[in-house]
Structure formats: structure tokens, C-alpha cells
DRENDODREN-554010 format. One line per field, with one value per residue (C-alpha): residue number from 1; residue in three letters; z, y negated, x negated. Coordinates in steps of 0.5 Angstrom, whole numbers. Each point is the difference from the previous one (the first is absolute). Layout:
BEGIN
k	NUM;...
r	ALA;...
up	Z;...
north	Y;...
east	X;...
! end
This chain:
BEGIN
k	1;2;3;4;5;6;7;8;9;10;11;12;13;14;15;16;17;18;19;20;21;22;23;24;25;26;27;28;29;30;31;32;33;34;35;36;37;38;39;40;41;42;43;44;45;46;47;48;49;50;51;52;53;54;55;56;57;58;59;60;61;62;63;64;65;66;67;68;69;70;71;72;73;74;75;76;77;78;79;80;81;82;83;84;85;86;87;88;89;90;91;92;93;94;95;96;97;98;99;100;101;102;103;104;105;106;107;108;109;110;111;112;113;114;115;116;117;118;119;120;121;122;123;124;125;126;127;128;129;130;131;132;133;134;135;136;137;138;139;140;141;142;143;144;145;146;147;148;149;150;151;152;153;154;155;156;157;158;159;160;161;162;163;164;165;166;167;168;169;170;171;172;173;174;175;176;177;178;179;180;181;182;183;184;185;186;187;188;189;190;191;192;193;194;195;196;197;198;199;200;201;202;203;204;205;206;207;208;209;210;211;212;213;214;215;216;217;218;219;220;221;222;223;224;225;226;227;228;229;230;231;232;233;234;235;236;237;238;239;240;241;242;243;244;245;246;247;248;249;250;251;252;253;254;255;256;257;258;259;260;261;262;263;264;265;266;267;268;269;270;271;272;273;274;275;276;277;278;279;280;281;282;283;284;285;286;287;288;289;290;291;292;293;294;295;296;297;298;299;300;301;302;303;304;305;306;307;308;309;310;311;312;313;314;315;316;317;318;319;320;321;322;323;324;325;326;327;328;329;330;331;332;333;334;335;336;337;338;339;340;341;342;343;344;345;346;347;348;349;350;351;352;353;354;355;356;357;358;359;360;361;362;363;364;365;366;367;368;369;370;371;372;373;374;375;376;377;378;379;380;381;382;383;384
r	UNK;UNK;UNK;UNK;UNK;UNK;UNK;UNK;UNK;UNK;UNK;UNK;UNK;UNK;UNK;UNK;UNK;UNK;UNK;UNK;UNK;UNK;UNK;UNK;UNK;UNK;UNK;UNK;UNK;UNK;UNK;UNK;UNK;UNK;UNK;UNK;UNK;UNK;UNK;UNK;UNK;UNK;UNK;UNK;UNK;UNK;UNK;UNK;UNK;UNK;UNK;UNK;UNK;UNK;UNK;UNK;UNK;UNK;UNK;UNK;UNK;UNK;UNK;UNK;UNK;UNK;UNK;UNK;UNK;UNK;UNK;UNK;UNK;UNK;UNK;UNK;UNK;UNK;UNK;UNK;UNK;UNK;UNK;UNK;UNK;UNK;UNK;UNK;UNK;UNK;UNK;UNK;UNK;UNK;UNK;UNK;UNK;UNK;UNK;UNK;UNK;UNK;UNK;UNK;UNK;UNK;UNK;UNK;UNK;UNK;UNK;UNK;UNK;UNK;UNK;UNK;UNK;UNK;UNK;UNK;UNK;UNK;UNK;UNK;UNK;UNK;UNK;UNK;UNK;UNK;UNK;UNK;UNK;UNK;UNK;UNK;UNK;UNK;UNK;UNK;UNK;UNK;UNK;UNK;UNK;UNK;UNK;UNK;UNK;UNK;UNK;UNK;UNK;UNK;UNK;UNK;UNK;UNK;UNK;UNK;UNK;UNK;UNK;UNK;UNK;UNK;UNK;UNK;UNK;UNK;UNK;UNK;UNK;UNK;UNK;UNK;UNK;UNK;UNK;UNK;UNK;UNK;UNK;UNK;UNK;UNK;UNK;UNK;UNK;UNK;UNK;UNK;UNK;UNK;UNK;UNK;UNK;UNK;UNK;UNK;UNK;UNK;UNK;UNK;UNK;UNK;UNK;UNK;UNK;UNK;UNK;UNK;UNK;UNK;UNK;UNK;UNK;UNK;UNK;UNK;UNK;UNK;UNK;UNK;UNK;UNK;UNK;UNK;UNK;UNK;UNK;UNK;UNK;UNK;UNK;UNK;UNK;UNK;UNK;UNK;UNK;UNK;UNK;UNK;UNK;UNK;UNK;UNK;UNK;UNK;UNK;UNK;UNK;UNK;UNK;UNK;UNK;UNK;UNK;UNK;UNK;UNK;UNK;UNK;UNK;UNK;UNK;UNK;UNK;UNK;UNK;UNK;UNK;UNK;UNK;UNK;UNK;UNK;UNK;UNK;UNK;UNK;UNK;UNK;UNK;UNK;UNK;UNK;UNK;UNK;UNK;UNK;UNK;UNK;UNK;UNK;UNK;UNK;UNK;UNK;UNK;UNK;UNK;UNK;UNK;UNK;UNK;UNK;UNK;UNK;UNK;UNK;UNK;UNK;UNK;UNK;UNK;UNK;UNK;UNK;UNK;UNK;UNK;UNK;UNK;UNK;UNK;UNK;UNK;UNK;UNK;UNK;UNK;UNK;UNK;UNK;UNK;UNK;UNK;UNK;UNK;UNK;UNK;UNK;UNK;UNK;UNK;UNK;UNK;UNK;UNK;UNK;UNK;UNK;UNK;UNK;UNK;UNK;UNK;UNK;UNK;UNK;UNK;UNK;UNK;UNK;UNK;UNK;UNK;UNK;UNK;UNK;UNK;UNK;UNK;UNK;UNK;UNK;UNK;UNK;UNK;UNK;UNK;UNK
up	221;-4;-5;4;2;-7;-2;6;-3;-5;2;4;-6;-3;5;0;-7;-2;-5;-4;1;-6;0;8;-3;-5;5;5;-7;-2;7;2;-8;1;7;-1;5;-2;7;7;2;-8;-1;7;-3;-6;2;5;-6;-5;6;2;-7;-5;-7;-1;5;-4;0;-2;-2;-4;-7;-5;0;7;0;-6;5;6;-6;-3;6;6;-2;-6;4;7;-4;-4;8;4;-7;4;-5;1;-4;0;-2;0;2;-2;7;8;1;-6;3;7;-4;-3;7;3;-4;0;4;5;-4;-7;1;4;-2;-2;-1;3;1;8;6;-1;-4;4;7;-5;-2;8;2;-5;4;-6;3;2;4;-4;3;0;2;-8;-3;2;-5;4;4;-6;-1;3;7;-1;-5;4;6;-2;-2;7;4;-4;1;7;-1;-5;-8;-4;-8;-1;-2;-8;-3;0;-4;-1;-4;-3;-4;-8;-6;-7;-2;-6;3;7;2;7;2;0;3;6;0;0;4;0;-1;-8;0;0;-5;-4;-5;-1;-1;-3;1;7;3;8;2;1;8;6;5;-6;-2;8;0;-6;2;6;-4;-4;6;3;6;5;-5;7;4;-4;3;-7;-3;-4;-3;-2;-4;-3;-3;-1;-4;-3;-3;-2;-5;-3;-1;-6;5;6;-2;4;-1;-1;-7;-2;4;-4;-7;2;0;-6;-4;2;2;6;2;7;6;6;0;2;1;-3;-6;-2;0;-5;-4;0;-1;-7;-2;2;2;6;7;7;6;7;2;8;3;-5;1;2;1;1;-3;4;-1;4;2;0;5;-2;-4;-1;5;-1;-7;1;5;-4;-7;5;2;-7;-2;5;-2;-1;-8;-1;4;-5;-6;1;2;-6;-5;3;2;7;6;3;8;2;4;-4;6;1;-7;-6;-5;-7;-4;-4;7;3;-7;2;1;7;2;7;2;7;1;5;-6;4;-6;-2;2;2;1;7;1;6;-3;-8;3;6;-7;-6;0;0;-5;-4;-1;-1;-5;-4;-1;-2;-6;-3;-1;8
north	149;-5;6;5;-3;-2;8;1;-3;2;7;-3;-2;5;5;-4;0;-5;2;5;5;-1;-7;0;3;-5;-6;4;1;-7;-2;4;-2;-6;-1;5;5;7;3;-2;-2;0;7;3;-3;3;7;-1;-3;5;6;-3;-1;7;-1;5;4;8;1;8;1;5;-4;-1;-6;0;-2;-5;-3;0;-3;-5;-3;1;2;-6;-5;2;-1;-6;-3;3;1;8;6;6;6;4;7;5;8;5;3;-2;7;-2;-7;2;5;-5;-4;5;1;-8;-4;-5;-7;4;0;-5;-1;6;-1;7;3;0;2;7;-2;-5;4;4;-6;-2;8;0;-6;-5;-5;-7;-5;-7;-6;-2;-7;0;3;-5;2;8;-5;2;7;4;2;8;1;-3;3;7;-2;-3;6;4;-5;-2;-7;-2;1;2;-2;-4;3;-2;3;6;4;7;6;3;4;-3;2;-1;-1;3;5;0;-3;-5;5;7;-4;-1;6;5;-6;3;7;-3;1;8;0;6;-3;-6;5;-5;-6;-1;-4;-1;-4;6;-3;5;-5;-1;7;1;-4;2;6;-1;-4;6;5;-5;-1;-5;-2;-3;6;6;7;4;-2;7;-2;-7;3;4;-6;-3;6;0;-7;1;5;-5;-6;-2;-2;-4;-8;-3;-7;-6;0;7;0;-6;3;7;-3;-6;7;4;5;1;-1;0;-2;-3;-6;-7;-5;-6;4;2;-7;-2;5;-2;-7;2;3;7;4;3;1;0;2;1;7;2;-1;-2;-3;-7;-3;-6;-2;-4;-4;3;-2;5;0;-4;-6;-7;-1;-8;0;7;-4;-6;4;3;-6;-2;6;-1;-8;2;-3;5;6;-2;-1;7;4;-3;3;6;2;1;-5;-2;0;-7;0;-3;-3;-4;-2;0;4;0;2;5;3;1;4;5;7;1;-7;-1;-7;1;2;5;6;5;2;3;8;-1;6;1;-2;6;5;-1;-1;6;5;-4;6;6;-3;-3;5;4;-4;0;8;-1;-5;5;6;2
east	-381;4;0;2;5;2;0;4;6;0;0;5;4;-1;3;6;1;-1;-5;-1;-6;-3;1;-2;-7;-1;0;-4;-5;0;-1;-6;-3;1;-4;-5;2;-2;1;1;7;3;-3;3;7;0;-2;6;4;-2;2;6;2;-1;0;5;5;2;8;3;6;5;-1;5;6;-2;-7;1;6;-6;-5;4;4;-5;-8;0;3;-4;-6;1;1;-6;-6;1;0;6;-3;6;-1;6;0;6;2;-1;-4;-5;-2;-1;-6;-2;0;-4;-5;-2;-4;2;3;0;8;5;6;5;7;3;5;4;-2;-3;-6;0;0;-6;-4;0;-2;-6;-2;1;5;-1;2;3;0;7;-1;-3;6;4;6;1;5;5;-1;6;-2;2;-6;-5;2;-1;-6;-2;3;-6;-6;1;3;-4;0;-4;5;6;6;1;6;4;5;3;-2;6;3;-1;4;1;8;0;0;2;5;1;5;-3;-7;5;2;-7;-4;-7;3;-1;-7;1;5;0;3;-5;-7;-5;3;-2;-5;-3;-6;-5;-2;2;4;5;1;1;5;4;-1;4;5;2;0;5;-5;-3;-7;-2;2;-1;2;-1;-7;1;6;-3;-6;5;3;-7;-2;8;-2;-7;3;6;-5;-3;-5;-2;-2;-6;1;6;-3;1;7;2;-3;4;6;0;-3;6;-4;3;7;0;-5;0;-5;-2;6;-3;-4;8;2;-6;3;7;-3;-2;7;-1;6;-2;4;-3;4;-2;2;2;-6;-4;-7;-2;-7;-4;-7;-5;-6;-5;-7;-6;-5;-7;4;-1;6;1;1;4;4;0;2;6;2;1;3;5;2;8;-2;-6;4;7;-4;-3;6;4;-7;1;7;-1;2;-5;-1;4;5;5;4;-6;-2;4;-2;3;6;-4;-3;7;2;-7;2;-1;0;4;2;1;-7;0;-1;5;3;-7;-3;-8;-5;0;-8;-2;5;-4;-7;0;2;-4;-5;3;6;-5;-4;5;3;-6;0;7;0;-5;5;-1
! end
């Protein structure tokens, strides 16, 4: 019983965090050798330990600046305070993961870093959802409210992701040879400019292309009355373009290498490169396209540690750190919480915290027409 009750404790302390897991294992290890047990009470709490507390959790995200910033200032550091491993694997396309997701065995993947409400109204319809205890995410309380709640209204209250960052994509242009003003002038009409045949790019995914689409044929892209028009423009870009890239890495190279001179792209990728002394421009047209990216935790995960992970993930100097790597702000209510004075120059960073200024994918609008459009799509950006 004495024991027992020793290894109780230390489990005990071992959940409070007061000990590190492999530190927790260690004593449990030295313990039992120690007083010769080999079953009974110290092989039922070593089971419970080694469940509880798996060696390792696997994260997916978009790769690049962005899973370096996740690696260096959360996964390392998350790891060297609680001994369990973050493999962390990358993948081009949300589309492209969910396959792969699909195609898995329950556990094989747990925490995925996607973007907004519509993948994660997907992954909840797949029946991929799960429900966090928020008593173990202690730090949710600084995230902004508006972010959370979108999510709440899709999983009956409960959350299945955090909230991480968010950002725009927009309108991305090399000054050499487009000026601030005729950006401003065309907006995403620019991208179906003649005039730069060759030189344009575009992310080769079907909600961006929609809604660029609808852009430049002035109308509503969550309220669209002419899709004939829409495809027209689609196809119209798809003949200008160079090509569509696939992935940060592959916009970033397009740009650096002057293979291109204008695309929409992904806000903080764009700061990266301003970052080093490209002279690109990046302007946000009417209507221009705003998101959020969560980290979302997929059914049959280690959910302890995939809550502890969050939980560190969201500590405000981890959540800092990280969106200063990426160039994204990150979820944290900045009237909460203050965040730095290079998070404030971010692009798309809003200080009032209520991200009004931003346009969304409407979820039910995107979802009921996903099908069609998307394989739609897939026949125009082969030639269609």
C-alpha cells in the first residue's frame, strides 16, 4: 500500500507538472528496481503512466517560414518541458491532407493546422471532430472571442481547434514593374491584365480562384449571381498565368526569381520576402480575402497531450514568438494581451481585436456549393 501510494504521487505530480515525463518514468523506473517490484501496483501505474503520456504527438502544417517558426519557438521548447516528441510533418493544399487523413487509421494523425471555418465544418461532417477539454487550455481565455465563437456555432458549443492566427490574401506585386498606383487602380482586375501575359500567377486552389473570380467581375464572392462569368474570368487567368503555385515555398521562389510579377498570396509569406529586401508591394483590394487557421484536433488523438500541447502553443510567449517567425498575427486578443511592436506592424494585424475589417468565407454559402465548384474547377484548370 505504501507503495502505492508513493506512485500515486508522483503521478500526482507528474500531472501537475511538476515533473517532466521522462523525468516521471525515470522515478517510477528506479523506484520499482529499487524495491523489486515487477507487477501488481507498479506495473498498473506504469501502463496508466505510459497511456496517459504518449511518446510522441504528430502536427501537419503548411511548411516553409511557417513550420520553422512552429518548430524552433513551440515544438522544441514543448518537448524539452514535457520529454514528448512533435513530429511534424507539412503538405501543400488543405485538399491534399484531408486524403491523406481519410485514407489513415484512427491516431495515425492529431493535430492539423487548417485553415478557417470551412475545413473545419469538413473535418466535423467527415465525423473527425473532437471534443477539448477547455479546463486543460487554460490559456483560450486570451484568444479573441470572434474566432472562437464561429467555431462554437459549428460544434454545438464545444471546440474541436484553437484559434492560431490569421491573415489575408491579397494582392502581391513586384515594383519594379507595377506601380502602387495602377495596383490600386485595377485591384484584382490586374490579375487578367493582358498587358502582363506570362508574368502572373495565382494559387491553383478552387476557393481562391472563386473568389477572385468574382473580384473581377465586380461581384459578391459570398453571394454570387453570375458563376458563367466567374469561370469566364477563371479560364481568362489561367491563360495569362505562368502558372498556379502550390505551396508558400513555390509563391515566395516565384517572386524572389522574378518569374512573376504579380499574384495574389498569403500575407505573411509576402512579409518574409519584404523581409529580405525584395521590393514587392502588397495591397488589399476591395473585398479582398481575409482568413483564420486553427489547430484542430483530429478524432482518435492522445487528447492530454494534444490539449497540453495547445495550451503551450497559446502561452502569449510561445503564440508571439511564433507569429513573429511567420509573419502572421497570431489569435491573442491584443486588448488582453500585449503583443509586440513587430506583431502590431504585421499585415492584416487588427488592434481592436474584433477583425471587422476582414471578409470570410461564408461556411454554409462555400460548403452547400464545394462539390460542384470544385469539380468544376478541376476541369477548368486542365484547359476546360
Amino acid at each position: 500500500m505504501d507503495d502505492t501510494k508513493r506512485y500515486e504521487r508522483l503521478l500526482e505530480r507528474y500531472r501537475n507538472g511538476d515533473l517532466s515525463r521522462r523525468t516521471f518514468l525515470g522515478l517510477i523506473g528506479a523506484a520499482g528496481t529499487v524495491a523489486g517490484v515487477t507487477g501488481g501496483p507498479f506495473a498498473a501505474l506504469r501502463r496508466h503512466a505510459q497511456a496517459a503520456t504518449p511518446e510522441q504527438v504528430r502536427f501537419d502544417g503548411w511548411g516553409g517560414v511557417v513550420s520553422e517558426a512552429f518548430r524552433e519557438y513551440a515544438f522544441e521548447p514543448y518537448t524539452k518541458k514535457t520529454g514528448i516528441d512533435v513530429v511534424d510533418g507539412t503538405f501543400g493544399g488543405a485538399d491534399e491532407y484531408l486524403a491523406r487523413v481519410k485514407a489513415s487509421q484512427p491516431g495515425e494523425f492529431n493535430i492539423a493546422h487548417l485553415s478557417g471555418v470551412f475545413d473545419y465544418v469538413r473535418y466535423h461532417n467527415l465525423e473527425l471532430s473532437t471534443e477539448l477539454n477547455e479546463d486543460n487550455i487554460p490559456n483560450l481565455k486570451n484568444v479573441i472571442t470572434a474566432l472562437t465563437d464561429v467555431f462554437r456555432n459549428v460544434t454545438d458549443g464545444t471546440l474541436s481547434a484553437v484559434p492560431y492566427d490569421y491573415g489575408t490574401t491579397s494582392l502581391a506585386y513586384n515594383r519594379k514593374y507595377i506601380s502602387d498606383e495602377e495596383i490600386k487602380e485595377k485591384g484584382a482586375k490586374i490579375l487578367i491584365d493582358p498587358a502582363y501575359e506570362g508574368k502572373i500567377g495565382g494559387w491553383g486552389e478552387w476557393k481562391t480562384r472563386i473568389w477572385y473570380g468574382a473580384l473581377q467581375t465586380d461581384q459578391d464572392p459570398n453571394g454570387i449571381e453570375d458563376m458563367d462569368a466567374v469561370w469566364d474570368a477563371i479560364r481568362t487567368h489561367r491563360d495569362l498565368a505562368l502558372k498556379y503555385w502550390g505551396s508558400g515555398a513555390e509563391l515566395m521562389s516565384l517572386l524572389a526569381e522574378e518569374e512573376i510579377y504579380v499574384t495574389e498570396g498569403w500575407s505573411g509569406r509576402i512579409k518574409a520576402l519584404q523581409d529580405e529586401g525584395h521590393d514587392l508591394g502588397y495591397y488589399d483590394p476591395p473585398g479582398g480575402l481575409g482568413w483564420q487557421e486553427c489547430l484542430f484536433v483530429l478524432k482518435g488523438s492522445p487528447m492530454a497531450a494534444c490539449e497540453e500541447l495547445l495550451n503551450f502553443m497559446l502561452e502569449p510567449e510561445v503564440a508571439i514568438a511564433v507569429a513573429e517567425g511567420q509573419n502572421y498575427p497570431p489569435a491573442l486578443d491584443p486588448t488582453k494581451v500585449e503583443l509586440s511592436e513587430k506583431v502590431k506592424k504585421l499585415p492584416a494585424f487588427d488592434p481592436t481585436g474584433t477583425l471587422s475589417g476582414l471578409n470570410f468565407f461564408d461556411p454554409p454559402y462555400w460548403n452547400s456549393n464545394e462539390a460542384e465548384w470544385s469539380k468544376t474547377f478541376g476541369r477548368v484548370q486542365k484547359g476546360y
